[in-house]
C-alpha positions as CSV (number, residue, x, y, z in Angstrom):
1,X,0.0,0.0,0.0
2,X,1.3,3.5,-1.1
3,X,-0.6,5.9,0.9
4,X,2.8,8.3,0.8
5,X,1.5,9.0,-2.9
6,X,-1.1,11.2,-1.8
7,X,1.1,13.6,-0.3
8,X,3.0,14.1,-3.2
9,X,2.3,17.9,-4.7
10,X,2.2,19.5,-7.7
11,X,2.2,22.7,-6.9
12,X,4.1,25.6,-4.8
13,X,3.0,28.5,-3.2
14,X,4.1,30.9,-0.2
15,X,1.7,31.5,2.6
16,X,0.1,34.7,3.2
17,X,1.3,36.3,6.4
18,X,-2.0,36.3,9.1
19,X,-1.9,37.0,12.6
20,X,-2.5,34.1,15.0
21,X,-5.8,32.6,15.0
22,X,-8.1,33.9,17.9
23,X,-10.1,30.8,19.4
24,X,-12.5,29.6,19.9
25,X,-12.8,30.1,16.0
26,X,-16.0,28.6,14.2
27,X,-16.5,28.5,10.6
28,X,-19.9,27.2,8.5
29,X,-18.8,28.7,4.9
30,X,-21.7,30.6,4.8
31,X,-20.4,33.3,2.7
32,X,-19.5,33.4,-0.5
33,X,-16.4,35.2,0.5
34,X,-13.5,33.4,1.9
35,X,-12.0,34.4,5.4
36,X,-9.0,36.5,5.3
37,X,-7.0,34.4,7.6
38,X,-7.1,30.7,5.0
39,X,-5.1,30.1,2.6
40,X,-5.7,28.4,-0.5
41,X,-2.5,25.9,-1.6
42,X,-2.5,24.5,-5.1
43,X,-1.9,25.2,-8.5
44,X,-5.4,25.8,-10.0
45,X,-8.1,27.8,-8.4
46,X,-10.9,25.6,-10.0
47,X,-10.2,23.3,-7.2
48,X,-11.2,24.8,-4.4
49,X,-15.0,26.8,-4.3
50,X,-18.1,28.2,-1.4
51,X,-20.6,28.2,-4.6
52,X,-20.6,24.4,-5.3
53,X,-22.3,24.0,-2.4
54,X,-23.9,26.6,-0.5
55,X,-23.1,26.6,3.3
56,X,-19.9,24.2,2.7
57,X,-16.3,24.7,1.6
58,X,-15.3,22.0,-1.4
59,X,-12.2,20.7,-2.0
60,X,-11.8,19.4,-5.4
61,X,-8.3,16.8,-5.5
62,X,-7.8,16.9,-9.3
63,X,-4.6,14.8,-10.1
64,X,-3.0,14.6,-13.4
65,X,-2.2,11.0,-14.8
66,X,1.4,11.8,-14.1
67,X,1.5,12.9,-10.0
68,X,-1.0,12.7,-7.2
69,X,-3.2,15.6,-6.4
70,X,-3.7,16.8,-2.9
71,X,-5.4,19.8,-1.7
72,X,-5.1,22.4,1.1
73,X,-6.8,24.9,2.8
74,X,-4.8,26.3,6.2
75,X,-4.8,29.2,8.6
76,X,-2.5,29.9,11.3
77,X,-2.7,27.7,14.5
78,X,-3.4,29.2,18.2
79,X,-0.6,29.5,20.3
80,X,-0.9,27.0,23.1
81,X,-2.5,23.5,23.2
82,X,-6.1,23.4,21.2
83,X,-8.9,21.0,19.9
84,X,-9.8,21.6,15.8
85,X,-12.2,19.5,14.0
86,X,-14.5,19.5,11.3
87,X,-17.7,17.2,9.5
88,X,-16.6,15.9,6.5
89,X,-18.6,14.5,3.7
90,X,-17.1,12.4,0.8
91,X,-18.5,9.4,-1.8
92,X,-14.7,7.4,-2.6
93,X,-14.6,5.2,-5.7
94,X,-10.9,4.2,-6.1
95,X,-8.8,3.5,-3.7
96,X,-6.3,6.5,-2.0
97,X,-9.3,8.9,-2.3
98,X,-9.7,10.6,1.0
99,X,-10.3,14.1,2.6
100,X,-9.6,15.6,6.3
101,X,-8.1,17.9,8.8
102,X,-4.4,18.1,8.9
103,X,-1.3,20.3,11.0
104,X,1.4,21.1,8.2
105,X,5.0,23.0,8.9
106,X,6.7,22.0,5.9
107,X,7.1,19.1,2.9
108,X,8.9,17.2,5.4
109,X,6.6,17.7,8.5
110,X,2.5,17.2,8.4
111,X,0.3,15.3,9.6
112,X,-3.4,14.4,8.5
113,X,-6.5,12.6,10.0
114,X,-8.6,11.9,7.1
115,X,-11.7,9.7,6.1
116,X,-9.8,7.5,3.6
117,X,-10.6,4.6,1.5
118,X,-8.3,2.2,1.1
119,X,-9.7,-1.5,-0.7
120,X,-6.5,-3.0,-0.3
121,X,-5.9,-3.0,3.5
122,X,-9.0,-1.9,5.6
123,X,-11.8,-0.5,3.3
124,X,-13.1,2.3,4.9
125,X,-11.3,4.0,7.3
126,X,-10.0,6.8,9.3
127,X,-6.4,7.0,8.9
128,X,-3.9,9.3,11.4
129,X,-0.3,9.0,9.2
130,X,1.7,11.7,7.6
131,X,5.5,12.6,7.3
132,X,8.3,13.9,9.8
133,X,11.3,15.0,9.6
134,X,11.1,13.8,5.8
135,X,9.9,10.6,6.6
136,X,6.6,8.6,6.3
137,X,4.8,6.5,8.8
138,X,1.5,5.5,9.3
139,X,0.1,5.7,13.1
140,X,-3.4,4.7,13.3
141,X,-6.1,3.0,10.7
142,X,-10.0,2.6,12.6
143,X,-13.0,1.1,10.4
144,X,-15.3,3.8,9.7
145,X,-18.2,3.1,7.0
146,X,-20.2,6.6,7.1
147,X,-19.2,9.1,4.3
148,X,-20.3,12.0,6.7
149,X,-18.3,12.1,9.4
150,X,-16.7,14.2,12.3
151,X,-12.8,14.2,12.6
152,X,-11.2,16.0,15.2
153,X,-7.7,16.6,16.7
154,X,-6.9,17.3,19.9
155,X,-3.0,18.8,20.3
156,X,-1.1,19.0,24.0
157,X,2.7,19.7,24.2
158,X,3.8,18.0,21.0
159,X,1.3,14.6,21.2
160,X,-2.3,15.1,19.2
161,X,-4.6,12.7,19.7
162,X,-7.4,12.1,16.9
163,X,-11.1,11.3,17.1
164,X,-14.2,10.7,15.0
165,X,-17.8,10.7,15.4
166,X,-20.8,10.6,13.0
167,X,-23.5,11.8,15.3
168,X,-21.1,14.1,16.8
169,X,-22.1,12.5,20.4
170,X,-20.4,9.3,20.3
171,X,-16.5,9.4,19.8
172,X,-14.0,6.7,18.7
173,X,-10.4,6.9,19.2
174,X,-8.4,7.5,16.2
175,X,-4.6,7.7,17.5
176,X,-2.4,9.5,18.6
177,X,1.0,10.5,17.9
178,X,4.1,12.5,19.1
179,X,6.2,14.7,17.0
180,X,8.4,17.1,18.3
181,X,7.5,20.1,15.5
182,X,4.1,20.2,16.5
183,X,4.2,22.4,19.1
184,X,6.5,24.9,16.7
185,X,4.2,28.4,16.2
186,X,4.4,28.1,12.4
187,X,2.7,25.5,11.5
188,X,-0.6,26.1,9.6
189,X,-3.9,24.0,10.0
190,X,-6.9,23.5,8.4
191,X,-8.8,20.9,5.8
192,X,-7.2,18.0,3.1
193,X,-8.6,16.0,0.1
194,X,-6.8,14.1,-2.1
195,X,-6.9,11.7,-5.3
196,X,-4.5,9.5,-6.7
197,X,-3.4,9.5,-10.1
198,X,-6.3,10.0,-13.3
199,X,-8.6,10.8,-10.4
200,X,-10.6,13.0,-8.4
201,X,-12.8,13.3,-5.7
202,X,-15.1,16.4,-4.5
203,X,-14.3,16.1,-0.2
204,X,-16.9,18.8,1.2
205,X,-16.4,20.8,4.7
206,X,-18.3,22.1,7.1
207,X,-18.6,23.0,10.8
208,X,-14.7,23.6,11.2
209,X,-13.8,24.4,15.2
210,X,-10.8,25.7,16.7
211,X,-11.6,24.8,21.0
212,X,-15.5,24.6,20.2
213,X,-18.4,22.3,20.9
214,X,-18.3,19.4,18.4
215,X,-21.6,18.5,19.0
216,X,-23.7,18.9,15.9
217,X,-26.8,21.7,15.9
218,X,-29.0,19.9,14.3
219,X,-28.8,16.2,12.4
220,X,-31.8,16.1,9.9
221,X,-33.8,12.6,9.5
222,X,-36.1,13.7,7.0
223,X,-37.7,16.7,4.5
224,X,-40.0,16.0,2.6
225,X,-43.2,18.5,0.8
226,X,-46.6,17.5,0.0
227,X,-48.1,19.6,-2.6
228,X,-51.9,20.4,-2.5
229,X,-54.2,23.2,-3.9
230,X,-52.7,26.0,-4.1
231,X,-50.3,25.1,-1.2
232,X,-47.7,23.0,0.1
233,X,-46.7,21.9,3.1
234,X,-43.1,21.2,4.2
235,X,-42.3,18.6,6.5
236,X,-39.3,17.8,8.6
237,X,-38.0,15.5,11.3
238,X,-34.7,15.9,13.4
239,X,-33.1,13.2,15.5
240,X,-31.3,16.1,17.8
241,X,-30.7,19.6,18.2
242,X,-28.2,21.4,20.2
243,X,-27.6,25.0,20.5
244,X,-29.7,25.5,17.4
245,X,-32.4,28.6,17.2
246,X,-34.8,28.4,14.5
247,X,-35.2,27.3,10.7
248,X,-35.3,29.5,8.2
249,X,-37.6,28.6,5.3
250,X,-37.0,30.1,1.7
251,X,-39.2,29.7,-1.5
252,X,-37.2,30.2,-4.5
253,X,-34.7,32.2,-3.0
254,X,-36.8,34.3,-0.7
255,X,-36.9,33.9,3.0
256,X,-40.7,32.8,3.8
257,X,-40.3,31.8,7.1
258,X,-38.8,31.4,10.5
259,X,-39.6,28.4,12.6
260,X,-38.2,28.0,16.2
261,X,-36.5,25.0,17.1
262,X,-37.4,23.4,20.4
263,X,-33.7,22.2,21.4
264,X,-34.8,18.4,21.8
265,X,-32.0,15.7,22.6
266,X,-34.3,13.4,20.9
267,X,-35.8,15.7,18.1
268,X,-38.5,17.1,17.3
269,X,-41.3,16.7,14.0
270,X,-42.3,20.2,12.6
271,X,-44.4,21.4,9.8
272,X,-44.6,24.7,7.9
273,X,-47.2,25.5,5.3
274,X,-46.8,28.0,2.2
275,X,-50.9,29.0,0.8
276,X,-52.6,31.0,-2.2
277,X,-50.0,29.3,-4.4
278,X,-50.3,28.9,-8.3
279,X,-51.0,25.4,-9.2
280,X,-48.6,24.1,-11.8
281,X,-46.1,26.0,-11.4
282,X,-42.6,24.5,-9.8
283,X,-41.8,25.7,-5.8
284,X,-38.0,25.6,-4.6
285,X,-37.8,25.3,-1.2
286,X,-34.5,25.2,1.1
287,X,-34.3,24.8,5.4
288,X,-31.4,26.1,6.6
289,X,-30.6,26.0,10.5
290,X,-29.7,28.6,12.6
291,X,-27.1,29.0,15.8
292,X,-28.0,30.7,18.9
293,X,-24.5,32.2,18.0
294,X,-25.7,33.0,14.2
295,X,-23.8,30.2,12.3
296,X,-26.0,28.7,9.4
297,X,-26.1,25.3,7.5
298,X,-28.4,24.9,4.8
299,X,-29.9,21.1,5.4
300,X,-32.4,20.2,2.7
301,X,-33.8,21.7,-0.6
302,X,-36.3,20.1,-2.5
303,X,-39.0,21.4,-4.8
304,X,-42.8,21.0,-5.2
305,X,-45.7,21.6,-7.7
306,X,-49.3,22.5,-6.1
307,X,-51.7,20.9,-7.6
308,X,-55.6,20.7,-8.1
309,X,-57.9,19.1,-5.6
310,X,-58.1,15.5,-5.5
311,X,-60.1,12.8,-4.0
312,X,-57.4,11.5,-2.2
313,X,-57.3,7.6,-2.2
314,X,-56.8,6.3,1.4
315,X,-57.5,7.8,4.8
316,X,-54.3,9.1,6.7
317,X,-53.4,10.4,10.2
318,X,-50.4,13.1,9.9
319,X,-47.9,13.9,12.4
320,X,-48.9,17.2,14.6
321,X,-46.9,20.1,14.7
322,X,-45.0,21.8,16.3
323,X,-44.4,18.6,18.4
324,X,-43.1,18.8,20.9
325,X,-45.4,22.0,21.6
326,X,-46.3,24.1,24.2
327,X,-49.7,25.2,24.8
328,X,-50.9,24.4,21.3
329,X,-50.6,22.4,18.2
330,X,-52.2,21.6,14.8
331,X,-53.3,18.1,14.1
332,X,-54.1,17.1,10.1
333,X,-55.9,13.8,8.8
334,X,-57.2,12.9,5.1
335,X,-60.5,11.3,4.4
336,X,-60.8,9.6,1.1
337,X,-65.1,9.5,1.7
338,X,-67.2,11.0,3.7
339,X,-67.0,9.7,7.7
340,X,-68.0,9.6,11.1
341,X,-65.1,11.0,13.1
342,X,-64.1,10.3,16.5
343,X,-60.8,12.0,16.9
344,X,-59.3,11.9,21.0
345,X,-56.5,12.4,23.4
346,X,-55.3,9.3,25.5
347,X,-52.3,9.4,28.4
348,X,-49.9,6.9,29.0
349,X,-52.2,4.7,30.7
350,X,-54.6,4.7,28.0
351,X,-56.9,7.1,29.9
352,X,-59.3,9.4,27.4
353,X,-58.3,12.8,28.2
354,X,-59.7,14.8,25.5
355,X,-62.0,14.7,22.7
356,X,-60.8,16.7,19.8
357,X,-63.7,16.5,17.4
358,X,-66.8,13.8,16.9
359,X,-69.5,13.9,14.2
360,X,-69.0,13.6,10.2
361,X,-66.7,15.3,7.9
362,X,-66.7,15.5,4.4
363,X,-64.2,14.2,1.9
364,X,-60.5,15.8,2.4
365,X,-57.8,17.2,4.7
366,X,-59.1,18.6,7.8
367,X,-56.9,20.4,10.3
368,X,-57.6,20.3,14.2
369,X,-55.9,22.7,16.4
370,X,-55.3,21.5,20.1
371,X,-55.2,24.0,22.8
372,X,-53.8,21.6,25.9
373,X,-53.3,24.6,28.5
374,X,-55.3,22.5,31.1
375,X,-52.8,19.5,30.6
376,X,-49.8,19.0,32.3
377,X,-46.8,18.5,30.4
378,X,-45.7,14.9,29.0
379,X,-46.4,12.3,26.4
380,X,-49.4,11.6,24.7
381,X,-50.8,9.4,22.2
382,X,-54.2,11.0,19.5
383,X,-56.7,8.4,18.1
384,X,-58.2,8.8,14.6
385,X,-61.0,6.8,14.1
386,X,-63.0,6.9,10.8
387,X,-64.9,4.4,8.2
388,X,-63.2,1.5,9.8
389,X,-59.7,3.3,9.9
390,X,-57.9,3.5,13.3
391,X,-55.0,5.0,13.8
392,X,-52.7,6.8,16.6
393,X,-49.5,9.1,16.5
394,X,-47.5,10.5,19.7
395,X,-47.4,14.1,20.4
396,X,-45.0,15.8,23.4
397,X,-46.6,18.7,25.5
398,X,-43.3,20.6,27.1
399,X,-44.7,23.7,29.6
């Protein structure tokens, strides 16, 4: 196995001077503009861009069939011991693709932590190697499977020690290593990607910390849009949410919408509709997540087409929203005839609580809103029953 060929470059360039790196230091590539403090290194500015894809920084490792491409983007490191890390997505085909963080002095003294892939010895990987004092060694190989992944390095003296998550909760260890020039003040740090020879591979970056919290604001489940007449509503389920404010909702490029988040461990469901839309005409819709501290990541785009009412074809129970709630909440169902509906509230122990509506309703979607002020908080379960359809779905009331 040659993993030394990715470090080869074909390029050569002096670093611009930058004062020293304040931490803690967050960056979520939100701008179009790159900070002034990074510093592009390699020979052809088509491989490195913030417009690709919005909210990320992507490296593109380009390598002629002659050499081995690899790719850098550095600033200056703190004084002092400090923790850097980043989430890193890439899709590897061939092997020696791969894409990090890394500490770099010189040609003869680096060292990377990258999300590699590597057929020949372990597959999928996390690999902690690099070169000192002009020589190679590799420290530390750990299975990891997930193209989206957190890598972080953690420096003390003149040992780091490396880590990966990809929930950004759960940590493996990923190595460690001691080198005496790492605690030297010149040496750079920052993101890596690289391809082997008559290859390349697009590594994307975001979340990059200098002696931050790792732990991801938000990690998406699901986005999805149904399109009705004349409106569509948008959909979306988290599995946590940390530090996060509110979603901002924007329909072909304009913001529509703010949604608060509720800052659930476990996640939360939440719904957002867009009315007196034009039917047949094409909706873009992105959700971008917000910081308390202002940081943003756009998390999902997808597009919809409002449409002309329809008997709808099967009965159906939707999720509420917001859920959790407080105080109140909208609860949705579809009818595909005309029913008897007995829609209620039930506790934990199965106990009725509430009845939120009884009688017939005609064909359609029919919306319920729930004030629970006289509840106390906790979880409970609704019951749709209609035309020989039952169904239940779990709503949290927080106060």
């Amino acid at each position: 196995m040659k993993l030394a060929l990715m470090l080869l470059l074909v390029c050569s360039a002096a670093f611009a001077v930058c004062p020293p790196t304040a931490v803690p230091y967050y960056d979520g590539f939100g701008s179009q503009t790159l900070g002034s403090c990074w510093q592009w290194y390699n020979e052809d500015p088509t491989h490195w861009s913030l417009a690709a894809r919005p909210g990320w920084m992507r490296l593109i490792a380009k390598a002629g069939f002659a050499s081995t491409g690899q790719n850098y983007m550095t600033l200056p490191r703190p004084a002092g011991d400090f923790t850097m890390g980043a989430r890193v997505q890439i899709t590897p085909t061939v092997s020696l693709q791969q894409a990090g963080i890394c500490i770099w002095l010189d040609y003869d003294n680096f060292l990377f932590f990258t999300r590699d892939y590597v057929p020949s010895f372990y597959n999928h990987i996390t690999a902690l190697y690099g070169v000192s004092g002009g020589s190679y060694f590799n420290q530390d190989f750990e299975p990891c499977t997930s193209n989206d992944v957190l890598l972080k390095m953690s420096l003390s003296g003149s040992t780091v020690t490396a880590s990966f998550s990809v929930d950004g909760l759960n940590w493996l260890p990923g190595g460690a290593a001691t080198l005496p020039w790492l605690s030297n003040p010149a040496c750079r740090i920052g993101l890596t990607s690289g391809a082997p020879a008559g290859y390349e591979i697009n590594a994307d970056f975001d979340y990059f910390r200098i002696d931050g919290d790792w732990v991801l604001p938000v990690e998406l489940l699901s986005f999805d849009a149904r399109a009705e007449d004349q409106n569509v509503l948008l959909s979306w389920l988290t599995g946590a949410e940390t530090n996060l404010s509110h979603f901002e909702i924007t329909r072909d490029g304009v913001v529509m919408a703010n949604v608060s988040a509720t800052n659930s461990a476990t996640g939360s469901s939440y719904q957002w509709r867009d009315e007196n839309l034009t039917n047949g005409r094409e909706y873009s819709y992105t959700l971008t997540s917000v910081d308390f501290d202002g940081s943003r990541e756009q998390i999902g785009q997808l597009h919809a087409t409002p449409r002309a009412d329809e008997v709808p074809s099967e009965f159906a129970l939707l999720q509420n929203y917001p859920n959790p709630f407080n105080a109140s909440t909208t609860i949705e169902f579809i009818l595909p005839e005309a029913s008897v509906v007995s829609l209620t509230l039930h506790n934990l122990l199965g106990e009725q609580v509430a009845v939120l509506s009884d009688g017939a309703m005609s064909v359609g979607l029919h919306r319920i809103n729930f004030d629970a002020t006289g509840l106390s908080s906790g979880i409970y379960f609704y019951r749709l029953s209609a035309g020989g359809f039952t169904a239940h779905r779990k709503l949290v009331l927080i106060k």
